[in-house]
Backbone as ProteinMPNN parsed JSONL, in Angstrom:
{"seq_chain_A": "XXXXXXXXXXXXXXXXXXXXXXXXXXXXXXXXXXXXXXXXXXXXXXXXXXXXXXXXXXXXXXXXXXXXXXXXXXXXXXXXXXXXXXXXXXXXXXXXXXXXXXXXXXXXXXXXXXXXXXXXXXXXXXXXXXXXXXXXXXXXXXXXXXXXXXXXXXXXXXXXXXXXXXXXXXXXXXX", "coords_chain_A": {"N_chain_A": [[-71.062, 247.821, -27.381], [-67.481, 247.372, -26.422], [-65.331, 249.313, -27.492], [-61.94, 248.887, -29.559], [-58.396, 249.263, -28.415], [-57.009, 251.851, -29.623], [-53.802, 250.957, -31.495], [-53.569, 248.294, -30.356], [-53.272, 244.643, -30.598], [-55.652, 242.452, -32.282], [-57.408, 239.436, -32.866], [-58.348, 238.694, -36.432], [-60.582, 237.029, -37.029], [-62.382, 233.841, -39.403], [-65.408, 232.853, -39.434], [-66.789, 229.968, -40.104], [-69.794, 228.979, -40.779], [-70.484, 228.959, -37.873], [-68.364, 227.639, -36.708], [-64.669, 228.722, -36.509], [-62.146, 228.874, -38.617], [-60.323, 230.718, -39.783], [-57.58, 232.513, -38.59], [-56.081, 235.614, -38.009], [-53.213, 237.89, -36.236], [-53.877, 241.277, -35.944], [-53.183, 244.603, -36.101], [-54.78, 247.258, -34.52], [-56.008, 250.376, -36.028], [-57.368, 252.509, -35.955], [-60.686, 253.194, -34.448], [-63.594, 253.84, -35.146], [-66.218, 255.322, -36.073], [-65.41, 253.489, -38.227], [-63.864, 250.618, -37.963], [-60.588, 250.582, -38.607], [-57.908, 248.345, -39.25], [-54.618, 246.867, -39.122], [-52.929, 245.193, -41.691], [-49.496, 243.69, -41.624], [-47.115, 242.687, -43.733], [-46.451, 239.66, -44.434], [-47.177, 238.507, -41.895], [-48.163, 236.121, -39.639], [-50.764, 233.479, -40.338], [-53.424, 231.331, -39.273], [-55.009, 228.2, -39.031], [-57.44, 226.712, -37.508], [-58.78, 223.345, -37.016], [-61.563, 222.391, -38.369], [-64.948, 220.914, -39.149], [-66.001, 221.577, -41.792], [-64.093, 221.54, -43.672], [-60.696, 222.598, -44.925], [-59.423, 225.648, -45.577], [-59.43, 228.18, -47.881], [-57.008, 229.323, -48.406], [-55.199, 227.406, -46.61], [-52.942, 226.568, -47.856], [-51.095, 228.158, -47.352], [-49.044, 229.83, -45.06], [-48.73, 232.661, -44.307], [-49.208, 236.149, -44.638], [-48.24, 237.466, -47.703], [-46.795, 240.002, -49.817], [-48.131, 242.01, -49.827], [-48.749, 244.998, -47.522], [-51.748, 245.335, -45.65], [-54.338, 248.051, -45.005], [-57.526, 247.293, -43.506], [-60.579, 248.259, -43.787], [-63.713, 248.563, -42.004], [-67.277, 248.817, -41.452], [-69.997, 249.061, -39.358], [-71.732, 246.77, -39.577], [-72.114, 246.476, -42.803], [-72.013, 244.611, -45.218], [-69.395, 243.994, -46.26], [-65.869, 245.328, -46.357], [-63.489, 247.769, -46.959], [-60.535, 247.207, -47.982], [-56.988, 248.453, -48.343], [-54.264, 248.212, -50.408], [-51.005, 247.919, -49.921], [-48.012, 248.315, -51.283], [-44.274, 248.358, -50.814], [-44.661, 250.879, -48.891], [-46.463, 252.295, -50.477], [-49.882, 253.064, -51.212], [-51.306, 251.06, -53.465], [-53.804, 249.815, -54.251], [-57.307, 249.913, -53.97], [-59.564, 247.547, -52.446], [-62.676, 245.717, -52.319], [-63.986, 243.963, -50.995], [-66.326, 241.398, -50.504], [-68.049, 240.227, -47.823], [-69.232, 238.577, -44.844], [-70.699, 240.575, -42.227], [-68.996, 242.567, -39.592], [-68.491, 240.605, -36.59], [-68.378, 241.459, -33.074], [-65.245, 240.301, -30.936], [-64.457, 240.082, -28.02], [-61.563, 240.122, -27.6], [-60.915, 240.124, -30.067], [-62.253, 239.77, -33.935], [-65.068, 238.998, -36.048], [-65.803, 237.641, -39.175], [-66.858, 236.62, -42.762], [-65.463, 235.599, -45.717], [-67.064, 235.931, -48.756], [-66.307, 235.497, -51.406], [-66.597, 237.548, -53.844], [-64.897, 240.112, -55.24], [-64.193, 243.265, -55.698], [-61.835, 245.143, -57.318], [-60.687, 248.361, -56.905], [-58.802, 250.809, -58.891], [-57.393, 253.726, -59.393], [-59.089, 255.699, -61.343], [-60.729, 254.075, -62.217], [-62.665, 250.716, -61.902], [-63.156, 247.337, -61.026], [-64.506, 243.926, -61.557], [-63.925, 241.244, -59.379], [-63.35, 237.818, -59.335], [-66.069, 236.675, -59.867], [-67.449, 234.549, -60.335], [-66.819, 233.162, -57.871], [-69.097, 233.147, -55.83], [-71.07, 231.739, -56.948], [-69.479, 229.037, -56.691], [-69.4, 229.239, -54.156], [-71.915, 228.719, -53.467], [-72.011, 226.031, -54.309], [-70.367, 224.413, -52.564], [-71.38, 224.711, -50.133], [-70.7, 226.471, -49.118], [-72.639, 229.133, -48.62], [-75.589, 229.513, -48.721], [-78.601, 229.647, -51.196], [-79.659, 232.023, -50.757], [-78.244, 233.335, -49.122], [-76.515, 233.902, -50.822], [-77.607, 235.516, -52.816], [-77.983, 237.841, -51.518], [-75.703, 238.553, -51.344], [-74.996, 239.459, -54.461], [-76.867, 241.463, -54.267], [-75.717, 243.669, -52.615], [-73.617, 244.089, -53.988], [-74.366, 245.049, -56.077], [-75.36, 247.222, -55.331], [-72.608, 248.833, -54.398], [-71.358, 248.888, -56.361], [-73.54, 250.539, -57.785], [-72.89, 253.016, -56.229], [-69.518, 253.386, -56.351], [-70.235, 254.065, -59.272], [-71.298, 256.503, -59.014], [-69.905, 257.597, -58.251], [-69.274, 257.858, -54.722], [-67.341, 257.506, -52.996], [-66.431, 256.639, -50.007], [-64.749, 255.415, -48.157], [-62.29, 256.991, -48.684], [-61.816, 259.101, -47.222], [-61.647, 257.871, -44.626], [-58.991, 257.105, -44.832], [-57.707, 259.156, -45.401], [-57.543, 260.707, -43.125], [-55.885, 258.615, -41.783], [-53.427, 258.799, -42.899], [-52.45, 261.697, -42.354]], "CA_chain_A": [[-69.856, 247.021, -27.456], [-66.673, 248.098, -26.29], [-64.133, 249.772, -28.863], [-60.807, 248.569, -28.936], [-57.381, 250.036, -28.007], [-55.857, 251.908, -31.22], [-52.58, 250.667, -31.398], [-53.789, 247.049, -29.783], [-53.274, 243.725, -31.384], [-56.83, 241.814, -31.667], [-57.729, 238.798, -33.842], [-59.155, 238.752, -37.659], [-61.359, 235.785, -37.655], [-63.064, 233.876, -40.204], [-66.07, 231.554, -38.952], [-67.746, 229.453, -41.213], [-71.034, 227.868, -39.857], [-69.903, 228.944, -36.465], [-66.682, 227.586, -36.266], [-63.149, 229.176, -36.886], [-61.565, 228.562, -40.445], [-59.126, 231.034, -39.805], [-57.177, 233.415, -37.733], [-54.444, 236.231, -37.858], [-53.344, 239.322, -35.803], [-54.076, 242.579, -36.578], [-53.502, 246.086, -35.221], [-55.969, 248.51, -34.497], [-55.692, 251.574, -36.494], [-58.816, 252.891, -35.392], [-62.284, 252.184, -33.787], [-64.747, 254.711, -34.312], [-67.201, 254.977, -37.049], [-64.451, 252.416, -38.954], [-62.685, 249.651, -37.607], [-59.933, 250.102, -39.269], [-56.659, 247.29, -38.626], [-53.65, 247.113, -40.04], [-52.006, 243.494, -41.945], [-48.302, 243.467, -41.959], [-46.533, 241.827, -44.751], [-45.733, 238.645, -43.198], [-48.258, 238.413, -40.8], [-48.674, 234.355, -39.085], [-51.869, 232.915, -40.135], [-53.264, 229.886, -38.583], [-56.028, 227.468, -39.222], [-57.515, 225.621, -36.897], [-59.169, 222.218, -37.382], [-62.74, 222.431, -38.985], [-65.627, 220.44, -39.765], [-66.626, 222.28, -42.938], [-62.997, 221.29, -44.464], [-59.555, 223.47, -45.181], [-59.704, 227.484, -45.899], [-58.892, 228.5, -49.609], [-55.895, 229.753, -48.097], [-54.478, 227.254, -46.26], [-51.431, 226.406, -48.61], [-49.804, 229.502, -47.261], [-48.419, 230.45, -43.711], [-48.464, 233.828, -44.077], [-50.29, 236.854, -45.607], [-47.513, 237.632, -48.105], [-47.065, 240.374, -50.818], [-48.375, 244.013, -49.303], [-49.583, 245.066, -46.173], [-53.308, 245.826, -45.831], [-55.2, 248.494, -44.366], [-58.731, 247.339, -43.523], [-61.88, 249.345, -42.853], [-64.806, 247.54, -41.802], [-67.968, 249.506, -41.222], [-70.64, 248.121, -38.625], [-73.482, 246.43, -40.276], [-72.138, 246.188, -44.042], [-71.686, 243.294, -45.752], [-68.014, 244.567, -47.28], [-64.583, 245.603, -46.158], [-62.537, 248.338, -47.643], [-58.806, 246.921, -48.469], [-56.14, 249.257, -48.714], [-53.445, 247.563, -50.198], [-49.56, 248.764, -49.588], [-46.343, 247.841, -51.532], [-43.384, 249.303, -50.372], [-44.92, 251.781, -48.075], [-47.166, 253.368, -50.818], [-50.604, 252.783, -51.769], [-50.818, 250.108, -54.619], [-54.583, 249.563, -55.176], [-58.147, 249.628, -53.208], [-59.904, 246.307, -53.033], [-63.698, 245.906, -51.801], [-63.923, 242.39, -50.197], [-67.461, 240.798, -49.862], [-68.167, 239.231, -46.44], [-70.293, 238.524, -43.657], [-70.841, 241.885, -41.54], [-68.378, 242.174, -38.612], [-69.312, 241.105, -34.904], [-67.147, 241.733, -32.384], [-65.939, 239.591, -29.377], [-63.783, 240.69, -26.678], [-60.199, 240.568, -28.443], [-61.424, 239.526, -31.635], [-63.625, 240.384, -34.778], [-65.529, 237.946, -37.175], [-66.542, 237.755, -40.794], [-66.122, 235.3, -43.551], [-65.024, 236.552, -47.093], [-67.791, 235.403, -49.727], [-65.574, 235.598, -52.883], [-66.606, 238.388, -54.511], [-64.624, 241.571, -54.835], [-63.931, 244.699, -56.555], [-60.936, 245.783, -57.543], [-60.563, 249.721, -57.812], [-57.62, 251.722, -59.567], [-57.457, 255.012, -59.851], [-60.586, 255.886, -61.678], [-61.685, 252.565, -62.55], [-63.119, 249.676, -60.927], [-63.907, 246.024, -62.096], [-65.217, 242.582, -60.259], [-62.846, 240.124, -59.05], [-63.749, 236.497, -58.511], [-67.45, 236.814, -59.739], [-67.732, 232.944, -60.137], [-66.652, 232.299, -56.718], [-70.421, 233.136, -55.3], [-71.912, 230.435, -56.918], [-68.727, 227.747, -56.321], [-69.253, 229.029, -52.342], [-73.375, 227.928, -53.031], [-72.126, 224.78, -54.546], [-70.024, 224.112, -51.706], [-72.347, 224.559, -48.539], [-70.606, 227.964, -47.609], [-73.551, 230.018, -48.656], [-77.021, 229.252, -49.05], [-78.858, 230.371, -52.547], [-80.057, 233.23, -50.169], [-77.195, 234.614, -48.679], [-75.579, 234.709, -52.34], [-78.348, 236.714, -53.678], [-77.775, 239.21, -50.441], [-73.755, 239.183, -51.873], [-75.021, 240.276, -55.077], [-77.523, 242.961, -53.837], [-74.76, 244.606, -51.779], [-72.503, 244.377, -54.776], [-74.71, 246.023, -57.136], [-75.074, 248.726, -54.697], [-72.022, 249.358, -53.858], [-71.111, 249.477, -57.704], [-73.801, 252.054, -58.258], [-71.901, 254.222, -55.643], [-68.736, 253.31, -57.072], [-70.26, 254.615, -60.55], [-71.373, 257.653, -59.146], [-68.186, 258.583, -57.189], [-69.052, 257.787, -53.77], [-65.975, 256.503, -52.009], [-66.285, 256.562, -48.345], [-63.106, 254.889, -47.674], [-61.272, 257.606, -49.135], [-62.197, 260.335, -46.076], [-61.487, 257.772, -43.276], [-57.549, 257.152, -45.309], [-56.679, 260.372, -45.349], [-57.423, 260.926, -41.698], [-54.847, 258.279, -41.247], [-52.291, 259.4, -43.383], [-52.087, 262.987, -41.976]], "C_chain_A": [[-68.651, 247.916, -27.205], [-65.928, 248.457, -27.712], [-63.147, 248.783, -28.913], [-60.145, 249.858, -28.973], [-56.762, 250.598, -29.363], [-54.549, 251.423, -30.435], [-52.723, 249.03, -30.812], [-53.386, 246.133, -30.768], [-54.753, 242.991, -30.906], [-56.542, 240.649, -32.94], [-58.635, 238.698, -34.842], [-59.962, 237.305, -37.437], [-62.14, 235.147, -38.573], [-63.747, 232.852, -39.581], [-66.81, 231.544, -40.063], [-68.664, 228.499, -40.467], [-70.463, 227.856, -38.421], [-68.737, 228.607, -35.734], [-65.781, 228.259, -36.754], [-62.714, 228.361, -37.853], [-60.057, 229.119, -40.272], [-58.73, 232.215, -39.292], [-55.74, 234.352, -38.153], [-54.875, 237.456, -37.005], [-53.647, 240.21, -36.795], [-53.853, 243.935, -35.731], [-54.356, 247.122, -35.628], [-55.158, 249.814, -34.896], [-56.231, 252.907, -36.075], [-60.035, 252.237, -34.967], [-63.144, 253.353, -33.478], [-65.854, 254.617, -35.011], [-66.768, 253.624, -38.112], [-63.867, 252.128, -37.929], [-62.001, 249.472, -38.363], [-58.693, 249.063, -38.7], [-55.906, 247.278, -40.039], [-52.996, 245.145, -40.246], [-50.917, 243.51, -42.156], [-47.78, 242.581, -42.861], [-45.785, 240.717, -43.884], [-46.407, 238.033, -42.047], [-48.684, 236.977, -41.163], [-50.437, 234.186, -39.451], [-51.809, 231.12, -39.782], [-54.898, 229.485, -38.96], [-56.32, 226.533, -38.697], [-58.635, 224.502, -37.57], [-61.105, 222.129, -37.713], [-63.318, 221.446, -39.58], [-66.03, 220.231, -41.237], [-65.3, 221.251, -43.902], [-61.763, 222.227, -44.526], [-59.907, 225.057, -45.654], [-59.085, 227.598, -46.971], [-57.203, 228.765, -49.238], [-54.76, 229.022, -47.447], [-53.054, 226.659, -46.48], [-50.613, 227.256, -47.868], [-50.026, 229.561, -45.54], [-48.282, 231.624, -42.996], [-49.157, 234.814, -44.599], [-49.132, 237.868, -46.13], [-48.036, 238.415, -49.302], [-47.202, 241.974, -50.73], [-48.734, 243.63, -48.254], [-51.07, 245.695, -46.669], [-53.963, 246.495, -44.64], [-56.514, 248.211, -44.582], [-59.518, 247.737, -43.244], [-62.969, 248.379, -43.213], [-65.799, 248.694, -41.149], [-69.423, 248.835, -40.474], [-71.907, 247.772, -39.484], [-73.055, 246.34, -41.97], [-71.251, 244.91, -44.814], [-70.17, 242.986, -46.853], [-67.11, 245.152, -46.466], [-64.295, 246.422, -47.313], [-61.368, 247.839, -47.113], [-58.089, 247.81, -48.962], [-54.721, 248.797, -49.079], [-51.881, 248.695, -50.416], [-48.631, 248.27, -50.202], [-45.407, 249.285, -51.552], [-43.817, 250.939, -49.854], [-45.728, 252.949, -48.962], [-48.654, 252.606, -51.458], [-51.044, 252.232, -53.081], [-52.637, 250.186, -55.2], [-56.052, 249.599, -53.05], [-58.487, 247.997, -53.699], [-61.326, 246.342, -51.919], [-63.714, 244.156, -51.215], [-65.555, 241.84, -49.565], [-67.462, 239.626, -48.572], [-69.252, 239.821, -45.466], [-70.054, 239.739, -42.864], [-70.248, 241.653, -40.276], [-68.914, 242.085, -37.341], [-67.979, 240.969, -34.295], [-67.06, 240.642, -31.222], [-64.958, 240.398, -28.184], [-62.156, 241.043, -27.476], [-60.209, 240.403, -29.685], [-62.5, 240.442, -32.641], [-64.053, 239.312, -35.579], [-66.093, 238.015, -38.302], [-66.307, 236.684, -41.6], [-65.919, 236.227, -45.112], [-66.304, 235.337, -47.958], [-67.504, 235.249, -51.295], [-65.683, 236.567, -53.568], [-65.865, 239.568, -54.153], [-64.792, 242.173, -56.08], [-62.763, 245.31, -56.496], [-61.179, 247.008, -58.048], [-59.233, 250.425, -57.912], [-57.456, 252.945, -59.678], [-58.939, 255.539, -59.839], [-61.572, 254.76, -62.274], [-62.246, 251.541, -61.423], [-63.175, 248.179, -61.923], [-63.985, 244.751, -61.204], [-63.921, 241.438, -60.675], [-63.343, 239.079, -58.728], [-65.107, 235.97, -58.487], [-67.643, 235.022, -59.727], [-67.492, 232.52, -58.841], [-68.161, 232.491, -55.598], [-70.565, 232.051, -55.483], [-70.877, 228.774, -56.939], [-69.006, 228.192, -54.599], [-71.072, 228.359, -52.06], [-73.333, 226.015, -53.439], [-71.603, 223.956, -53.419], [-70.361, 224.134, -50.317], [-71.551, 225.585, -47.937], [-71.412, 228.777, -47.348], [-74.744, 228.939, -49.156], [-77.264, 229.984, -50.552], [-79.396, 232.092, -52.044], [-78.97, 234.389, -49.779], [-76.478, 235.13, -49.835], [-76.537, 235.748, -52.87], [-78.79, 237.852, -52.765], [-76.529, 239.764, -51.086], [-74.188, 240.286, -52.988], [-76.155, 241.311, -55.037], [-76.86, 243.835, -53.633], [-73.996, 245.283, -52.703], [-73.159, 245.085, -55.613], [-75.151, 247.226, -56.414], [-73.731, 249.39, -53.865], [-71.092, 249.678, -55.526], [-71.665, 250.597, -58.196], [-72.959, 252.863, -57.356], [-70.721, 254.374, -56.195], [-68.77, 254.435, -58.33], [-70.833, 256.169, -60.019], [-70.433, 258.57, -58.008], [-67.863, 258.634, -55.903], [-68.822, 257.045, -53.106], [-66.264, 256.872, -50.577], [-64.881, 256.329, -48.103], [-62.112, 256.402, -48.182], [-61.03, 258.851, -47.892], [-61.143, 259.227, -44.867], [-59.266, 257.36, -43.833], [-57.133, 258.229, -45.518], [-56.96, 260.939, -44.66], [-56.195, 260.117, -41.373], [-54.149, 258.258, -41.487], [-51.714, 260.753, -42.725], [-51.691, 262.944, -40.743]], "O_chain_A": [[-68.656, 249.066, -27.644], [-66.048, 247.856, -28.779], [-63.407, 247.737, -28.319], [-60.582, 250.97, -29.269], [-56.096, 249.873, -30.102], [-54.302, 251.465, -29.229], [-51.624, 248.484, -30.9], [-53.107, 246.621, -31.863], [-55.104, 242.876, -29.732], [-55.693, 240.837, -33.811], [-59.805, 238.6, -34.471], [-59.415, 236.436, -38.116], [-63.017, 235.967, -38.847], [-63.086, 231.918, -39.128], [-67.304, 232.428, -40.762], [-68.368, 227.535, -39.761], [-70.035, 226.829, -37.895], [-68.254, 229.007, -34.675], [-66.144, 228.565, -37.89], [-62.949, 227.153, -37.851], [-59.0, 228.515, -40.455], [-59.52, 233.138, -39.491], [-54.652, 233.896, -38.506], [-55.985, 237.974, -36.883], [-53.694, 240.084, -38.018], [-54.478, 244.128, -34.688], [-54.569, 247.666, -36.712], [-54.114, 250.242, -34.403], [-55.693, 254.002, -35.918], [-60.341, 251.05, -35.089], [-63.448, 253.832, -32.385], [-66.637, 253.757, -34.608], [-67.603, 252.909, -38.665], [-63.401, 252.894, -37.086], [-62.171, 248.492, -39.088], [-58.615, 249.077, -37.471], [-56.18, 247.481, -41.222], [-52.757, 244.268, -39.415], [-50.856, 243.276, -43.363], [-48.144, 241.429, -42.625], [-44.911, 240.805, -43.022], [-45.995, 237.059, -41.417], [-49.219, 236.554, -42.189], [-51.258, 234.805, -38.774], [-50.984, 230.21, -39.876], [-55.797, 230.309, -39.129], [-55.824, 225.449, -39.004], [-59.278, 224.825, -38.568], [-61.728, 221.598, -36.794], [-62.695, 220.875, -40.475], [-66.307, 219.167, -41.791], [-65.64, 220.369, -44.69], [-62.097, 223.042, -43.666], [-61.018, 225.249, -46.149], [-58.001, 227.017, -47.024], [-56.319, 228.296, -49.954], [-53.617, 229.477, -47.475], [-52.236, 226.35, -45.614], [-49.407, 227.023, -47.785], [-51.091, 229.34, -44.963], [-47.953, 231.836, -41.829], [-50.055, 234.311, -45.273], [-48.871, 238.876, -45.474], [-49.08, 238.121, -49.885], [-46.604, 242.862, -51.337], [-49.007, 242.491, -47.874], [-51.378, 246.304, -47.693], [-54.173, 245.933, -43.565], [-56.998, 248.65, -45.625], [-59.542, 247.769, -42.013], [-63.143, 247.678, -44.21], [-65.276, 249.491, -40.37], [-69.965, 247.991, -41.187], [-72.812, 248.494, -39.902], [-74.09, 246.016, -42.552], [-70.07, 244.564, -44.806], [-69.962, 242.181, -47.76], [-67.727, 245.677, -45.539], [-64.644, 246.098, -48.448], [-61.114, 247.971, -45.916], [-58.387, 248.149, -50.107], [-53.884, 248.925, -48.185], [-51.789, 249.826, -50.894], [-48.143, 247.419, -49.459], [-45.542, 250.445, -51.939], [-43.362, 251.966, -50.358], [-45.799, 254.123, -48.6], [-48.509, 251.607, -52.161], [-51.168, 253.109, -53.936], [-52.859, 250.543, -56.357], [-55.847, 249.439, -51.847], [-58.066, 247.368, -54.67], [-61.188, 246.883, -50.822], [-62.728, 243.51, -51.568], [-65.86, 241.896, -48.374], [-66.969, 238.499, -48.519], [-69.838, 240.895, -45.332], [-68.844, 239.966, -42.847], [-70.698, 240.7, -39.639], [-69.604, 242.97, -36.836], [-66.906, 240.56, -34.738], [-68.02, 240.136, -30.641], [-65.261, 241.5, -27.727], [-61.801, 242.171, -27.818], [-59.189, 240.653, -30.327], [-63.243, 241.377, -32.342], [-63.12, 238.547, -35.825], [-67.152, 238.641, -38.29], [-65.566, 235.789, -41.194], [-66.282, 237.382, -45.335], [-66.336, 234.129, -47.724], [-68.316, 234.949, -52.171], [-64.643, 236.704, -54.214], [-66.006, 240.094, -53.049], [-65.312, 241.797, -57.131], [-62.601, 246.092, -55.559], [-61.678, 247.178, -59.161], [-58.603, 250.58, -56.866], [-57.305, 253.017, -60.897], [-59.71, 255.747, -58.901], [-62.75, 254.716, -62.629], [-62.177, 251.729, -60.208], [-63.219, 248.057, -63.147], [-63.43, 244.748, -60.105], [-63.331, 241.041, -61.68], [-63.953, 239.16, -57.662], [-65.521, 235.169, -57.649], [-68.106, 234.524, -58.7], [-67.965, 231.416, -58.57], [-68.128, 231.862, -54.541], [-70.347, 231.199, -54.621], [-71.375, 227.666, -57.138], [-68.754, 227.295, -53.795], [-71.489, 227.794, -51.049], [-74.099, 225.108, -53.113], [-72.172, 222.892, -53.173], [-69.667, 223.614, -49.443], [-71.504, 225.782, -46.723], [-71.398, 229.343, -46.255], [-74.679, 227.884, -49.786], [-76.419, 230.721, -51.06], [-79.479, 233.072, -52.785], [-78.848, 235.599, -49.97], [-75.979, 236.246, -49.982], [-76.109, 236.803, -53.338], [-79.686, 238.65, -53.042], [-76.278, 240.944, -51.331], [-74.0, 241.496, -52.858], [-76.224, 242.037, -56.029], [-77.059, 244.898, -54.221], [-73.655, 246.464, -52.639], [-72.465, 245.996, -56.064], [-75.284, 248.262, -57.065], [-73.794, 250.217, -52.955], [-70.31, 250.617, -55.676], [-71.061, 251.486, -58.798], [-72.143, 253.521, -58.002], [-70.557, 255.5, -56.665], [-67.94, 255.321, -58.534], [-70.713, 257.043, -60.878], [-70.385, 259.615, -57.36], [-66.802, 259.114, -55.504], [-69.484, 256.138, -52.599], [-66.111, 258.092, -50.509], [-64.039, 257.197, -47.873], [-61.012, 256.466, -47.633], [-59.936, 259.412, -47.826], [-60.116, 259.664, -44.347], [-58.417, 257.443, -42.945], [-55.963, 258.296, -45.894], [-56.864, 262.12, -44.995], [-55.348, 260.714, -40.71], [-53.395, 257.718, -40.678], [-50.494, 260.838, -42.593], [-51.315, 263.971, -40.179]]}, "name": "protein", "num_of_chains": 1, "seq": "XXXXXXXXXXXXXXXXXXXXXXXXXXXXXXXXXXXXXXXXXXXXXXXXXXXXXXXXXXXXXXXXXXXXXXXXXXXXXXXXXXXXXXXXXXXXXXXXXXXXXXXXXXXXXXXXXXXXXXXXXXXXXXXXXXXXXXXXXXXXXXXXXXXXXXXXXXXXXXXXXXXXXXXXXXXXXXX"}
């Protein structure tokens, strides 16, 4: 698959059951072992018209609050979130979702509800009930949720024994 352009604008996508849920730009930060992209505070989202029903999100217009550096790693079922207020690093955030594919200007995943908020030296689970409201709701199967929480309890043991990844490919792009 091709790379993209650092510095490019491509589209975040979210498909659910094959269709589009929901869309915003993004700029490429990088594209090598991480795709990372960058979310501007402010940054247009759009939602087009879906079978499934509306996107948790679509009250809002915008992706308001911090900017977000994302790293996406090929083949894992998780996003590193780097979130930003006022131009300084505020908080990591682990983001369960579908494993990214790529298309030509685009990328795709869906968010599965679960995260991980980490702090400093802590960590702790964000949103654990929203697995089984996404199996009640026909976004996940009883299968793919009990892939979510596989991933998540291995990416907690790493967590608990100190190994951050994300932290190497962010302070390549700080320097």
């Amino acid at each position: 698959m091709e790379r993209f352009v650092v510095g490019s604008a491509v589209q975040r996508r979210e498909a659910l059951h094959g269709h589009g849920w929901m869309t915003m730009p993004v700029q490429v930060i990088a594209d090598d072992d991480v795709l990372a992209v960058w979310i501007e505070d402010g940054t247009a989202l759009a939602f087009p018209p879906h079978p499934f029903g509306t996107h948790p999100w679509s009250h809002q217009d915008r992706w308001v609050g911090s900017s977000v550096l994302q790293l996406h790693r090929p083949n894992d079922a998780y996003a590193v979130w780097a979130f930003f207020r006022d131009g300084r690093l505020d908080r990591w955030y682990i983001n369960f979702q579908a494993p990214c594919r790529r298309g030509e200007t685009c990328f795709y995943t869906v968010g599965h509800g679960l995260d991980i908020v980490v702090d400093d030296d802590t960590w702790w689970w964000k949103d654990r009930d929203d697995v089984t409201e996404q199996v009640e709701e026909r976004r996940l199967t009883q299968a793919e949720a009990d892939a979510v929480w596989v991933e998540a309890e291995r990416v907690a043991v790493a967590l608990d024994r100190g190994a951050c990844w994300q932290a190497s490919p962010l302070a390549a792009l700080e320097s």
